[in-house]
C-alpha positions as CSV (number, residue, x, y, z in Angstrom):
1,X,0.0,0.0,0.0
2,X,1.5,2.7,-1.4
3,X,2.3,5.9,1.4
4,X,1.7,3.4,4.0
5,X,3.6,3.0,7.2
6,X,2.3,-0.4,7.7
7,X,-0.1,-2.6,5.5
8,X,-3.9,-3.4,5.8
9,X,-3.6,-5.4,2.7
10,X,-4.6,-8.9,2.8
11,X,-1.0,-10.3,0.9
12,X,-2.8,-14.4,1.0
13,X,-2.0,-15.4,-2.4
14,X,-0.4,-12.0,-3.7
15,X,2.3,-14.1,-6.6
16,X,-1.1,-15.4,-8.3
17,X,-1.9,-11.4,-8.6
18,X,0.9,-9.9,-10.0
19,X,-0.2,-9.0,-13.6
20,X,2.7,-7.5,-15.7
21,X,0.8,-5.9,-18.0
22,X,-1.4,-3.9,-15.8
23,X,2.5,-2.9,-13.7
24,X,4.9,-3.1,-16.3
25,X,7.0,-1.9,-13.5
26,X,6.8,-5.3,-12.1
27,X,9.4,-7.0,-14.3
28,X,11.9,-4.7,-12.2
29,X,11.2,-6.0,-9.1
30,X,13.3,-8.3,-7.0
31,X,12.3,-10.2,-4.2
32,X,14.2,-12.1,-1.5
33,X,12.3,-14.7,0.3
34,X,14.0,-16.3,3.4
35,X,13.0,-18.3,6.6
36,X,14.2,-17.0,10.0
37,X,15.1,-19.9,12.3
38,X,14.9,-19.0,16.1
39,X,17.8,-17.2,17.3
40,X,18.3,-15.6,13.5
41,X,18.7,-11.9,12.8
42,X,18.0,-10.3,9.7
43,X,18.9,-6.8,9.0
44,X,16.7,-4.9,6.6
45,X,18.5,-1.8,5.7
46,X,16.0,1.4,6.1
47,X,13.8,2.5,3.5
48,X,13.1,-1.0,2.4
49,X,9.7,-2.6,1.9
50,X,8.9,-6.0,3.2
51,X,6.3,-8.2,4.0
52,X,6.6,-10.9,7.2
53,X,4.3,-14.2,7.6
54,X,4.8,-16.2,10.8
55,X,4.9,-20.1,10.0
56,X,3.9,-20.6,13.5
57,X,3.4,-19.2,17.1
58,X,6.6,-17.1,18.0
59,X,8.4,-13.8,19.0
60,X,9.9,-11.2,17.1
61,X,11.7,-8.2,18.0
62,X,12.4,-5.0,15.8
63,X,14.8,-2.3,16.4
64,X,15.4,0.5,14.8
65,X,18.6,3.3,14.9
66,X,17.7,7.3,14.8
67,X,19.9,8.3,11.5
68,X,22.9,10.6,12.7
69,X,21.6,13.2,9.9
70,X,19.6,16.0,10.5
71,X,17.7,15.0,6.6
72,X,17.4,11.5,8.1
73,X,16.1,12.9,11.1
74,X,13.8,15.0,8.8
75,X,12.5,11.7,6.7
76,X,12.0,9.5,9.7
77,X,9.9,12.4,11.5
78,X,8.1,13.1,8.3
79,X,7.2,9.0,8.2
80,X,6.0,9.5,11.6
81,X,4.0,12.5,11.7
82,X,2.9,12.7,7.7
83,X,2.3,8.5,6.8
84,X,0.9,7.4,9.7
85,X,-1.8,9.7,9.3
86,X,-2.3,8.4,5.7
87,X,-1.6,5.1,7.3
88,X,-4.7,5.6,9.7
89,X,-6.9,7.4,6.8
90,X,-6.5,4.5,4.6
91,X,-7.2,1.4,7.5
92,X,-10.5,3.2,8.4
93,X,-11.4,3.7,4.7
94,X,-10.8,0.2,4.4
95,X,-11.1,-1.4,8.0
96,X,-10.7,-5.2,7.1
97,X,-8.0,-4.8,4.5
98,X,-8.1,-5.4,0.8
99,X,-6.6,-6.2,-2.0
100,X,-4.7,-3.2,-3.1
101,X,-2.7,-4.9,-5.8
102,X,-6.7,-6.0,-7.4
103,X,-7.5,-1.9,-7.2
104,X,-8.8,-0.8,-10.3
């Protein structure tokens, strides 16, 4: 979901939706898929999008580091203040998810 912080899209099955003709952009893309196993850590570097599915009952932790930059600084308190109140818009225009990719 596109100016998101985090997603209300409903991601079960998203590969069968992917059509490269209505997102040319698509052909592009690259995706990593990997499974954690416990103790693992995987660093996502910022700015990247990703999508998590648990496998089964668990924990996970995220942290996160301020950036040392006053722009960095900037961004991330723009993504606080400015998306998440897209964020919230969009979850109470659509309060049980959706397809986004399907939109038309």
């Amino acid at each position: 979901m596109p100016m998101t912080v985090e997603s209300a899209a409903n991601f079960v099955g998203w590969s069968d939706q992917l059509d490269e003709n209505r997102f040319p952009a698509l052909k592009y893309a690259r995706a990593y898929t990997t499974v954690l196993e416990h103790g693992d850590t995987m660093f996502m570097p910022g700015g990247y999008w990703h999508h998590m599915e648990y496998l089964e009952g668990g924990f996970a932790m995220s942290l996160r580091a301020l950036d040392q930059s006053l722009s960095g600084k900037l961004n991330g308190l723009y993504h606080i203040a400015g998306l998440r109140s897209v964020n919230n818009l969009l979850i109470k225009m659509a309060p049980n998810g959706g397809t986004i990719i399907n939109a038309k």
